[in-house]
GUFI-658740 format. One record per residue (C-alpha): residue number from 1; residue in one letter; chain; x, y, z. Coordinates in steps of 0.1 Angstrom, whole numbers. Layout:
REM GUFI-658740
<NUM "A" "A" <X Y Z>>;
...
REM end
This chain:
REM GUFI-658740
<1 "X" "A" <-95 -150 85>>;
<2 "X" "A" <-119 -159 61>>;
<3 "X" "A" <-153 -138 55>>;
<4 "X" "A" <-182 -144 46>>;
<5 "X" "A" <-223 -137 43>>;
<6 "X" "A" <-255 -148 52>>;
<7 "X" "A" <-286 -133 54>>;
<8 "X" "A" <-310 -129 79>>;
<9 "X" "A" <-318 -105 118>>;
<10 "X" "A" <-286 -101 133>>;
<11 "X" "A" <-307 -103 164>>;
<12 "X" "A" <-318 -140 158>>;
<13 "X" "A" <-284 -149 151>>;
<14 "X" "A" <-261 -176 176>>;
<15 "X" "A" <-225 -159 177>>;
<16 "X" "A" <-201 -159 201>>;
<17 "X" "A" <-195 -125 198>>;
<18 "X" "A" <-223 -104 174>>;
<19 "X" "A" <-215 -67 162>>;
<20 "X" "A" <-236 -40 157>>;
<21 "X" "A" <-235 -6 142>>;
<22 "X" "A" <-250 24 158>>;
<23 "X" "A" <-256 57 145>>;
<24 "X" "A" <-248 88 165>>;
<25 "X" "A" <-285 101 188>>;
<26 "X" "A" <-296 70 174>>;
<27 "X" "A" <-308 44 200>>;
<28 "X" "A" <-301 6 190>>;
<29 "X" "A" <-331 -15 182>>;
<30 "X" "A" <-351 -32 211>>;
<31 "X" "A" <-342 -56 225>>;
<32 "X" "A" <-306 -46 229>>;
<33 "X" "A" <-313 -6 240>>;
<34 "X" "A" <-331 -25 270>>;
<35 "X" "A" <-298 -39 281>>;
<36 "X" "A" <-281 -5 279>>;
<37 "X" "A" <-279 18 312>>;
<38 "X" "A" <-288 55 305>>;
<39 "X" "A" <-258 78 296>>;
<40 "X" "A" <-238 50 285>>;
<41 "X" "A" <-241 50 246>>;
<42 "X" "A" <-243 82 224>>;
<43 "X" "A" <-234 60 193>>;
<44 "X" "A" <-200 85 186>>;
<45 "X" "A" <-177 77 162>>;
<46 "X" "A" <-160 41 168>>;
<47 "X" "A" <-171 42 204>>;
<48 "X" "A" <-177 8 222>>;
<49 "X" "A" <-195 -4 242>>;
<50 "X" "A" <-198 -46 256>>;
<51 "X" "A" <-227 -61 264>>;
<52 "X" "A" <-233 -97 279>>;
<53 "X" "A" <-275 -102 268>>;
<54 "X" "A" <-278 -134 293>>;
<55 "X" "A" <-300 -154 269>>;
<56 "X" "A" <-323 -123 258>>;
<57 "X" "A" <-309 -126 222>>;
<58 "X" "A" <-286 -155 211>>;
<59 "X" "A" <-258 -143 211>>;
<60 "X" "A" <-233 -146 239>>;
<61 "X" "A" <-217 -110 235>>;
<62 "X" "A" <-226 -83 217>>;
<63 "X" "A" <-202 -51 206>>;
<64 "X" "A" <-220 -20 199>>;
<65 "X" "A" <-197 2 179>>;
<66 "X" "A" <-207 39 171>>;
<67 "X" "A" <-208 49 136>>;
<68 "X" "A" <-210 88 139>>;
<69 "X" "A" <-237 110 122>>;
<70 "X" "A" <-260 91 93>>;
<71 "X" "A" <-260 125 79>>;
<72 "X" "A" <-223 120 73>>;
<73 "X" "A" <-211 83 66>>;
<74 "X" "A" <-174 77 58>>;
<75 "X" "A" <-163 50 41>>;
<76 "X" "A" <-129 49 58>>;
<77 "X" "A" <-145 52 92>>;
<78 "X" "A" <-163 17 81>>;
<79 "X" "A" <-130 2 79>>;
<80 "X" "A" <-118 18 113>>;
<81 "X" "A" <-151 6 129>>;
<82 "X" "A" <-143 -34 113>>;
<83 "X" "A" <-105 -33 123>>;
<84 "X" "A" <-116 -25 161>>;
<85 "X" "A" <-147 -49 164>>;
<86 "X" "A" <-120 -77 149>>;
<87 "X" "A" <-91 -61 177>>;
<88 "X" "A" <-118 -66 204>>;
<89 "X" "A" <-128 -100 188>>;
<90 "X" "A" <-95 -115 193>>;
<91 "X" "A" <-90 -98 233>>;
<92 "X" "A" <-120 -117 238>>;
<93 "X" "A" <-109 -153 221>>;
<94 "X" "A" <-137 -158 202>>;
<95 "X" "A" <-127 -181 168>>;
<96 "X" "A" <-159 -166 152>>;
<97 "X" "A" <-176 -133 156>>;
<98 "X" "A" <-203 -118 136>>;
<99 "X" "A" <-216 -83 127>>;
<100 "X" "A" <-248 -72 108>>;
<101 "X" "A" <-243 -51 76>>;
<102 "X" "A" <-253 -13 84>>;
<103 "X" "A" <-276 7 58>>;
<104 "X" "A" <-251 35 49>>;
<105 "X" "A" <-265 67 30>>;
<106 "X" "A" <-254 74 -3>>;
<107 "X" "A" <-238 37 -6>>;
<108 "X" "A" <-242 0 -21>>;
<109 "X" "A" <-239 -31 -2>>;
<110 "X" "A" <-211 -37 -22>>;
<111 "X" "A" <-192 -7 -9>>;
<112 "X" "A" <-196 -12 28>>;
<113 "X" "A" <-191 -52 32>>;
<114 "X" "A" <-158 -41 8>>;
<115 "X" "A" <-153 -13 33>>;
<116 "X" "A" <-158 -40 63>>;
<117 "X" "A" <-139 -68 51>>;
<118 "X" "A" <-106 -46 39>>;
<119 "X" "A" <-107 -30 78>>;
<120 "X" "A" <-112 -65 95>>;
<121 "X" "A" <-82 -85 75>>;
<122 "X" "A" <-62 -49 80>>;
<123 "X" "A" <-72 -47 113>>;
<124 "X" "A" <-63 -87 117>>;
<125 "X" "A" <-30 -80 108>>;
<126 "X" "A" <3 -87 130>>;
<127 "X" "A" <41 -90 115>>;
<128 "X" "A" <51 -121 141>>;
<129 "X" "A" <75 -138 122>>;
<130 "X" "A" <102 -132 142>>;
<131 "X" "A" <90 -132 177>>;
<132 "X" "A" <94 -162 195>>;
<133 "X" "A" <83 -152 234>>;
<134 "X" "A" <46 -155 224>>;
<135 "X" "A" <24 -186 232>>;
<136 "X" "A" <11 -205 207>>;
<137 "X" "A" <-27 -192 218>>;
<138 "X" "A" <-17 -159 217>>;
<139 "X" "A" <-6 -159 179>>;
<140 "X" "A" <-43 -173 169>>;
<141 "X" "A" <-61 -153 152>>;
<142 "X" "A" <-101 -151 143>>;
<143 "X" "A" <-110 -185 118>>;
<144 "X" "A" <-140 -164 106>>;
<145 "X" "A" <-158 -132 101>>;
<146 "X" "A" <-196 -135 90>>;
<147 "X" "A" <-213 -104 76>>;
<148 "X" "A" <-250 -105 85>>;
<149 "X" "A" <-271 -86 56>>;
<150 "X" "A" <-309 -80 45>>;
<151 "X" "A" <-321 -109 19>>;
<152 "X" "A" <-319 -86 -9>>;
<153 "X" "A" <-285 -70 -9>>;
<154 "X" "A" <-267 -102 1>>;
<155 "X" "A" <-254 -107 -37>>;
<156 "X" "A" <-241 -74 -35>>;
<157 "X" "A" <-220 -80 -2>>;
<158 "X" "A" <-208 -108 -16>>;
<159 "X" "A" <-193 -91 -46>>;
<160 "X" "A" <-178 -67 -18>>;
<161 "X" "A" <-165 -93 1>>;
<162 "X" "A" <-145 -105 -25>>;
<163 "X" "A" <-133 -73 -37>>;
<164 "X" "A" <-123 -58 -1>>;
<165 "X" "A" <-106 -90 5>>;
<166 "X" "A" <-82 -93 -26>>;
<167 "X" "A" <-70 -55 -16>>;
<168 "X" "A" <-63 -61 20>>;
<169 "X" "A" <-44 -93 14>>;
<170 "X" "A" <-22 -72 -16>>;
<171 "X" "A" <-19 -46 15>>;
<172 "X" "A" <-6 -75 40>>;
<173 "X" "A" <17 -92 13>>;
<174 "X" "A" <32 -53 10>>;
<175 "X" "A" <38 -49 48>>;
<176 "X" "A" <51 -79 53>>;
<177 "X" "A" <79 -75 25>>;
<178 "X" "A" <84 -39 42>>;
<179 "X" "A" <87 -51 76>>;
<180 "X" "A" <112 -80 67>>;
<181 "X" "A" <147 -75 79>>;
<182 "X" "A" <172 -61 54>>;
<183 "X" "A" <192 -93 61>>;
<184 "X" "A" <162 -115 49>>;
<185 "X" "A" <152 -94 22>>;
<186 "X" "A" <179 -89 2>>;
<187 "X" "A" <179 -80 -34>>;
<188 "X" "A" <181 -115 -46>>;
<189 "X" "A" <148 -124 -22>>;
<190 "X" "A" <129 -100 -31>>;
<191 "X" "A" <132 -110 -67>>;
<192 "X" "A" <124 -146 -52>>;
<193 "X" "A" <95 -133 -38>>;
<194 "X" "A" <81 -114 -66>>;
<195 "X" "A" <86 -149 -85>>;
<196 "X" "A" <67 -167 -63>>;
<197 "X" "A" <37 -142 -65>>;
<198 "X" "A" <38 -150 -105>>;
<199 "X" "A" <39 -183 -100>>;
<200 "X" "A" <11 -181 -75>>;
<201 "X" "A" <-9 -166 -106>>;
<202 "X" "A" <8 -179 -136>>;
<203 "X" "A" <21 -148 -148>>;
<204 "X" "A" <50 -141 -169>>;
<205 "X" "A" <85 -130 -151>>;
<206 "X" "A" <115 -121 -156>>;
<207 "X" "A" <144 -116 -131>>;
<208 "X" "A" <179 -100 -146>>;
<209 "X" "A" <209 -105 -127>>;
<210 "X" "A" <237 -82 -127>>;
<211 "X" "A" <249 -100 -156>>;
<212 "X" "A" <223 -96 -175>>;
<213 "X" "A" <216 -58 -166>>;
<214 "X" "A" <255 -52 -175>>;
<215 "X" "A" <249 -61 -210>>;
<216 "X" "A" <217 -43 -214>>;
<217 "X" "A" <232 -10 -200>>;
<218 "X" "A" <214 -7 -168>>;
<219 "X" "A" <240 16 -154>>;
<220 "X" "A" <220 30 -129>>;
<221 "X" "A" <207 1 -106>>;
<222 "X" "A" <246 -16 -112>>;
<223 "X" "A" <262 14 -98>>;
<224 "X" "A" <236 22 -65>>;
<225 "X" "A" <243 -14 -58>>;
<226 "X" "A" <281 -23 -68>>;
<227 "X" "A" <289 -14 -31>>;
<228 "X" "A" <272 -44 -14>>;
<229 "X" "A" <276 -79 -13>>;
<230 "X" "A" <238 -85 -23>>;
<231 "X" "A" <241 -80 -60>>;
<232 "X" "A" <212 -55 -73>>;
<233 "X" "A" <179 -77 -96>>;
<234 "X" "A" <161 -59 -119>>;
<235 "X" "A" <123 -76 -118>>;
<236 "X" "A" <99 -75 -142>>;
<237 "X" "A" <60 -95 -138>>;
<238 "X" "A" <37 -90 -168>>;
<239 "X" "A" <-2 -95 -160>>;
<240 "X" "A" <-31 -96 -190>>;
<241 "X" "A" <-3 -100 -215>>;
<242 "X" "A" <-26 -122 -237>>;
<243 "X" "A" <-54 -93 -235>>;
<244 "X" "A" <-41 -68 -263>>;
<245 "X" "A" <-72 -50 -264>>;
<246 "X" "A" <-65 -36 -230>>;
<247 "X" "A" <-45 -5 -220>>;
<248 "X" "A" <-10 -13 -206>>;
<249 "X" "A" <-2 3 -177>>;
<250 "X" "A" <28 3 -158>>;
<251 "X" "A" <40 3 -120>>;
<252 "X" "A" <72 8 -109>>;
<253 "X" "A" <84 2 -79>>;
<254 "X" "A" <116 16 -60>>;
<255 "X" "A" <133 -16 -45>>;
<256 "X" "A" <165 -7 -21>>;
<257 "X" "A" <162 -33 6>>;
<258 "X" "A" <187 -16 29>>;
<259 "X" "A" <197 23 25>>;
<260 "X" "A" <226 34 48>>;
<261 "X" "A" <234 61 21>>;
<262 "X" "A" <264 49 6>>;
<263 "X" "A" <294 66 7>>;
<264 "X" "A" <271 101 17>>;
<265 "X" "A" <264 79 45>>;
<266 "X" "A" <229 92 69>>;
<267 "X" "A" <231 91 108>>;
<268 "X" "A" <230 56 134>>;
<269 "X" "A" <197 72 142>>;
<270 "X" "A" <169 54 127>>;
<271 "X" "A" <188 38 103>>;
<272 "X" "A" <173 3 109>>;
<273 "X" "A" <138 17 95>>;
<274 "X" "A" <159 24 62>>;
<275 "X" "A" <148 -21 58>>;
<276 "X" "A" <116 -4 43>>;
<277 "X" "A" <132 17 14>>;
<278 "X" "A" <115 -12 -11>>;
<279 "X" "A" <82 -3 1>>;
<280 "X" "A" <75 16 -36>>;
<281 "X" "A" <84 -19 -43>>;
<282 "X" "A" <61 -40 -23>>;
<283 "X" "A" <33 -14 -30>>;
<284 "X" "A" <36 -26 -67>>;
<285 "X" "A" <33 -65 -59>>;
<286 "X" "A" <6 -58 -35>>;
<287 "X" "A" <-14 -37 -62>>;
<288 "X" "A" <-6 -70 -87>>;
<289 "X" "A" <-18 -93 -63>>;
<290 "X" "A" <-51 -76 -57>>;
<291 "X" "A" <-51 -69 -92>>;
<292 "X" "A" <-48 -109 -102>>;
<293 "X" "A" <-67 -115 -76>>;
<294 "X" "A" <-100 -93 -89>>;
<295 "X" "A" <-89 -101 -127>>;
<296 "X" "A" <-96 -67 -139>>;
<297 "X" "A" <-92 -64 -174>>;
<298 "X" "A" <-59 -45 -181>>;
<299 "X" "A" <-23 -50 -193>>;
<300 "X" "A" <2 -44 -161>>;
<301 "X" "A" <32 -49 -161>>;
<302 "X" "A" <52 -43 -125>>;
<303 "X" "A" <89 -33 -129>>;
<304 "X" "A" <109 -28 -97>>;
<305 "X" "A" <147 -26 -95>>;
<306 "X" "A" <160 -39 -65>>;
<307 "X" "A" <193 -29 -49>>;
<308 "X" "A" <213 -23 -17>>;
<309 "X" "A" <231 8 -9>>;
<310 "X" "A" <259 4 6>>;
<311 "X" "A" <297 22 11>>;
<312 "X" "A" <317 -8 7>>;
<313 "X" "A" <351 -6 -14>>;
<314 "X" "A" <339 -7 -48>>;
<315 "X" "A" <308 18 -38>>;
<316 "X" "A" <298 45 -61>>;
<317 "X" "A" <310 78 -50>>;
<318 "X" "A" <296 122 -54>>;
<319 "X" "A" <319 131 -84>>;
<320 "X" "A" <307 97 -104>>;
<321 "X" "A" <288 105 -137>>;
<322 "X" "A" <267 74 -147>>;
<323 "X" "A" <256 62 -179>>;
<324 "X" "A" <218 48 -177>>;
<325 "X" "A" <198 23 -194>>;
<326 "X" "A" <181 52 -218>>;
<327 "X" "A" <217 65 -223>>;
<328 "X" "A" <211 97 -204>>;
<329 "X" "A" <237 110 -180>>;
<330 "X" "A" <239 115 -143>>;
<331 "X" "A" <263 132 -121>>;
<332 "X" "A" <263 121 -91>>;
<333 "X" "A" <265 153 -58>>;
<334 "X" "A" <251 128 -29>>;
<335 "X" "A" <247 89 -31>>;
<336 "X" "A" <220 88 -4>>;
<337 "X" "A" <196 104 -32>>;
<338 "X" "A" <204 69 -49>>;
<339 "X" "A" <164 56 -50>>;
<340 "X" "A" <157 81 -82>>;
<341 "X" "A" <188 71 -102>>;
<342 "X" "A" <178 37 -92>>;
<343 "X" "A" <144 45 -111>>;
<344 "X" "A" <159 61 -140>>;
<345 "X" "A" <171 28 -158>>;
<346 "X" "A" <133 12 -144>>;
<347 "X" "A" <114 43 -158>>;
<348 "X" "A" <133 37 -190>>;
<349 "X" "A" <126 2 -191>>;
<350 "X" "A" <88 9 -189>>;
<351 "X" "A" <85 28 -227>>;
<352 "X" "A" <92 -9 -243>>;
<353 "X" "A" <56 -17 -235>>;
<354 "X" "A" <44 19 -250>>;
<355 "X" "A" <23 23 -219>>;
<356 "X" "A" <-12 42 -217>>;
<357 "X" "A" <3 51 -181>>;
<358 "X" "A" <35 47 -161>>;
<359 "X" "A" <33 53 -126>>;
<360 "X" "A" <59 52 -99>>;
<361 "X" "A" <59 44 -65>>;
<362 "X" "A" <88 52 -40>>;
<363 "X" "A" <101 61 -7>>;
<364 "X" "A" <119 92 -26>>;
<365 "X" "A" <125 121 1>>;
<366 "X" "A" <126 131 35>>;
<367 "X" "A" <112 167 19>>;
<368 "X" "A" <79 151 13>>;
<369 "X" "A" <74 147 53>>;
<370 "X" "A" <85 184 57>>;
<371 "X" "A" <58 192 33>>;
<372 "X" "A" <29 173 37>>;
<373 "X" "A" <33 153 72>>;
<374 "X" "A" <27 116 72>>;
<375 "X" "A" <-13 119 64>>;
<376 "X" "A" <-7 126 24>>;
<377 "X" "A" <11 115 -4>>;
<378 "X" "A" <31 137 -26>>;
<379 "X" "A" <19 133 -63>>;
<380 "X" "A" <33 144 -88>>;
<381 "X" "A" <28 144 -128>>;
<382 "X" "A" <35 154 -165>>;
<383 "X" "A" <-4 146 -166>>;
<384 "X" "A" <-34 161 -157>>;
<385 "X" "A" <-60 133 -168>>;
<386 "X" "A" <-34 105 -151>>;
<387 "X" "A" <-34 132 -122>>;
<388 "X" "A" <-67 135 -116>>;
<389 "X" "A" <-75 99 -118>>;
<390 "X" "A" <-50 91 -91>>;
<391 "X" "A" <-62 120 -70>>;
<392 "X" "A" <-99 105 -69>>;
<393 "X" "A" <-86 73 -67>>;
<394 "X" "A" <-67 82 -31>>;
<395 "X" "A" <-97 101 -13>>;
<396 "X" "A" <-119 68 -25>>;
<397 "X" "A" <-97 43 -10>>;
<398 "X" "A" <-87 64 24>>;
<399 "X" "A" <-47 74 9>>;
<400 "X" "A" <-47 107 1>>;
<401 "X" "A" <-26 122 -21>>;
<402 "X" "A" <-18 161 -28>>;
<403 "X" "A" <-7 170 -60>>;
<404 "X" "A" <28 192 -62>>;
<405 "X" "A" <40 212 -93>>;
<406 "X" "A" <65 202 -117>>;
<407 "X" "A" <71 237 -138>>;
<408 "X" "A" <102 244 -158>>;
<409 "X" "A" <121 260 -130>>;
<410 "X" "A" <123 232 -114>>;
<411 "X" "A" <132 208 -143>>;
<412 "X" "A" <159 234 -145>>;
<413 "X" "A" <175 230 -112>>;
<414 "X" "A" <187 195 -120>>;
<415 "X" "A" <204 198 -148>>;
<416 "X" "A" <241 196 -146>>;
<417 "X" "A" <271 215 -157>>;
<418 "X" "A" <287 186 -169>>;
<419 "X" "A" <262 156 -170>>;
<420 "X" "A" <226 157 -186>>;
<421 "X" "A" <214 157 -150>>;
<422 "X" "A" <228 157 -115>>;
<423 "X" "A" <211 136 -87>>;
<424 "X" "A" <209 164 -60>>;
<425 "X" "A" <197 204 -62>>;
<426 "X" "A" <195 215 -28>>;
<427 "X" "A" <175 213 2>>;
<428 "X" "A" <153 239 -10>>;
<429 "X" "A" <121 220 -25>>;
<430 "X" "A" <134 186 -24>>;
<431 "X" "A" <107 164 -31>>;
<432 "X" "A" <95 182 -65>>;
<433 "X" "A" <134 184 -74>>;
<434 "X" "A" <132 151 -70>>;
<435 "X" "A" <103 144 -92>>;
<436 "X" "A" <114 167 -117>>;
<437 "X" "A" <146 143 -123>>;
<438 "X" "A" <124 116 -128>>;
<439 "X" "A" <109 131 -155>>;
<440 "X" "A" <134 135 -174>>;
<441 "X" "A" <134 94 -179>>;
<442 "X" "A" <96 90 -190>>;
<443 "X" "A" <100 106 -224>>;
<444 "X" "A" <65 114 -239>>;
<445 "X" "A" <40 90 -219>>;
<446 "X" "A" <14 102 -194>>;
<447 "X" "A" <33 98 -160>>;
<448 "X" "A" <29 100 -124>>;
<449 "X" "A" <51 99 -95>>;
<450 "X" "A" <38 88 -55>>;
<451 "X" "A" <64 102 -30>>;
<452 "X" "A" <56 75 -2>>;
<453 "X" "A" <87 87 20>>;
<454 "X" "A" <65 97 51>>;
<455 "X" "A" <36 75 46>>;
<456 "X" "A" <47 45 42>>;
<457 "X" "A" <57 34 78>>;
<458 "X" "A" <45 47 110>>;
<459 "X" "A" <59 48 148>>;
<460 "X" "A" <24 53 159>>;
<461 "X" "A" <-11 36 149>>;
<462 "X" "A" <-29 63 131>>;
<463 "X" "A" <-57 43 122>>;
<464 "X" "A" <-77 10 137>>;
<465 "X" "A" <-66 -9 108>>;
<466 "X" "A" <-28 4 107>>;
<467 "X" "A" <-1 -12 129>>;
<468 "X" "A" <30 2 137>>;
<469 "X" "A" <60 -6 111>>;
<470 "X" "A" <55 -9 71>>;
<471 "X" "A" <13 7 61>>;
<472 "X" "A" <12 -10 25>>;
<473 "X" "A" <4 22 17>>;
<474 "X" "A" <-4 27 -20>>;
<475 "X" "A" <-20 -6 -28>>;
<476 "X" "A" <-55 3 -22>>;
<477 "X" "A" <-50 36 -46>>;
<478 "X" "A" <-34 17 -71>>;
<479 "X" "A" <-62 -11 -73>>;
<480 "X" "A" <-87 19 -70>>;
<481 "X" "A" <-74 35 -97>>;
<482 "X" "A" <-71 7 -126>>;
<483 "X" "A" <-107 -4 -107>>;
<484 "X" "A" <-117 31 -126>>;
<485 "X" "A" <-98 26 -156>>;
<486 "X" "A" <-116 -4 -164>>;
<487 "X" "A" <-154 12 -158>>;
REM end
């Protein structure tokens, strides 16, 4: 769906479907209030309401959508509000729709045509690949979205335009790497896809079979994935290279294609949903397509390692002490916590580029859900600047994140009687245990960890603009975030 703007009165405009905001005890402007029956628009948050105007404007249809209180405009309800219009857009076949730009307090044109276009190509959004029951008509979707704005801030949607749409197709490319079946998406296809993404953009990459991780002592990633037939990749894409005036800053993305837990094997239930344990993965090249995309002028350099955990005959095993890529040790007490040891050899990796920042995305812990339910993600950091950055970076873009502590007692409970660490410490605060073994693979450099575990896929649909299956959660915080850096 492409979008784009024009300027001009909404009102004048011919459009097979035309949407308009309303605010809350607000009437809409004459003509339209005319057409509405008493009682039947309050202007509530995201309520609808279609009307047919029978020639007294131009357009054939128009969708009045409520937009709450002007006292108190949200930015994420503006991508709500575009996801629905575009929903109700396609129930009614239009190929085109249009919807005029609303005046939102306390905020730039730029911000709410970003704010628009992100929730209408979000909204758009539908994993079909694999269905083949559906009729050609049915699998259309919009051709066009046209933002209708005043004269004067039509540069300034513009610029939003293009920035809302570079992060909601980095967001789409992540769900649909999440949302591809573990028998597509294997180790060695993911790596594939990552290169095709630098291609796309003509960035360096570099892709290291088990061959070559074997002689760079990658112990780590070889032993989570030495029990499956899909041999692990290590992947490595380096953007603004040339720029060495820029900060470098690196994302690392957890990469395990399928998780059935290995040897520590979980339960038949829900195991298929383990397809999206690469979705720390898929977060990272959706934040580097946005991030080519919008050009911003940084060093980044995504890192994902990229494995299958399996229990097949030569499977790691609890008992095994591995020898990683920074020459640290790991005892291993449960090979279903396999994602962090996994991102030991990748966090390692990342101190070649003496990074201003590393930060890590994954799919870490089913303790993240216990604490924090699927509306937050767990952040965590040997930081506080990098912290705080990420912190306002997640209430800006609509991901939240809640920061968790990573004190000395907790470093503690993963060390190891007979290894420098051990991969498991309990039930008892399992997400910052977690975290806190990660940090012993970052040495000195500003770092910060994103649990994803219970944000990153949904049975439900939260949010107008979030399917069910894989969110692509994380890409619009990342962007946000090196957005700031570079301001």
């Amino acid at each position: 769906m492409r979008v784009t703007v024009t300027a001009g009165d909404p009102l004048t405009a011919e459009a097979d479907l035309l949407v308009l905001g309303s605010w809350e005890e607000e009437p809409p402007a004459p003509p339209v209030a005319d057409l509405i029956e008493p009682g039947d628009w309050s202007g509530k948050a995201k309520q609808t309401l279609l009307i047919y105007p029978r020639g007294v404007i131009p357009a054939r249809r128009v969708l009045l959508i409520g937009l709450g209180k002007r006292s108190s405009p949200d930015i994420d309800l503006l991508r709500e509000v575009a996801a629905i219009a575009t929903q109700r857009a396609r129930d009614v076949k239009v190929e085109r729709f249009a919807c005029a730009l609303p005046v939102v307090p306390e905020h730039t044109s730029e911000t709410v045509a970003a704010a628009l276009t992100e929730g209408s190509l979000l909204g758009n959004y539908r994993f079909l690949e694999y269905k083949t029951d559906i009729k050609p008509e049915e699998r259309r979707d919009i051709d066009e979205l046209t933002l209708i704005t005043l004269p004067d801030a039509a540069e300034e949607a513009m610029r939003g335009v293009a920035r809302g749409g570079a992060i909601a197709r980095g967001v789409n490319l992540a769900r649909d790497l999440a949302n591809l079946p573990p028998n597509v998406l294997t180790p060695a296809q993911l790596a594939e896809r990552a290169r095709e993404l630098a291609i796309a953009f003509d960035l360096p990459v570099t892709i290291l079979g088990p061959a070559e991780m074997r002689e760079q002592g990658f112990g780590g990633i070889l032993a989570v994935g030495q029990g499956s037939a899909n041999e692990p990749r290590f992947i490595v894409i380096e953007y603004g290279a040339h720029d060495t005036d820029a900060p470098t800053i690196c994302l690392v993305g957890k990469g395990m294609t399928f998780d059935s837990g290995g040897i520590s094997i979980k339960p038949a239930e829900n195991m298929d949903a383990m397809k999206m344990d690469m979705s720390g993965a898929a977060a990272v090249l959706g934040a580097l397509h946005a991030i080519a995309e919008l050009r911003l002028p940084l060093h980044v350099v995504a890192l994902i390692g990229a494995a299958e955990n399996m229990p097949g005959a030569s499977a790691y095993r609890p008992g095994d002490i591995l020898k990683t890529l920074s020459g640290k040790t790991i005892e291993v007490l449960n090979t279903d916590a396999e994602g962090r040891i996994v991102l030991a050899d990748a966090l390692t990796y990342a101190q070649r580029y003496n990074p201003a920042a590393i930060i890590d995305l994954a799919t870490l812990t089913g303790a993240i859900g216990v604490a924090l339910g699927p509306h937050a993600i767990g952040l965590f950091a040997n930081d506080d600047i990098l912290a705080q950055r990420l912190l306002r970076a997640g209430e800006a873009a609509g991901e939240r994140a809640w920061q968790l502590p990573l004190w000395q007692p907790y470093r503690e409970m993963v060390k190891s009687e007979i290894a420098d660490v051990r991969n498991a410490a309990g039930r008892q605060g399992g997400a910052i245990t977690a975290a806190a073994f990660l940090n012993a693979f970052v040495g000195d450099y500003p770092w910060a960890h994103l649990d994803i575990a219970s944000t990153a896929w949904t049975d439900s649909k939260p949010k107008a603009y979030q399917p069910k299956g894989a969110t692509g959660v994380g890409v619009r915080l990342l962007v946000q975030a090196l957005r700031n850096w570079t301001e």
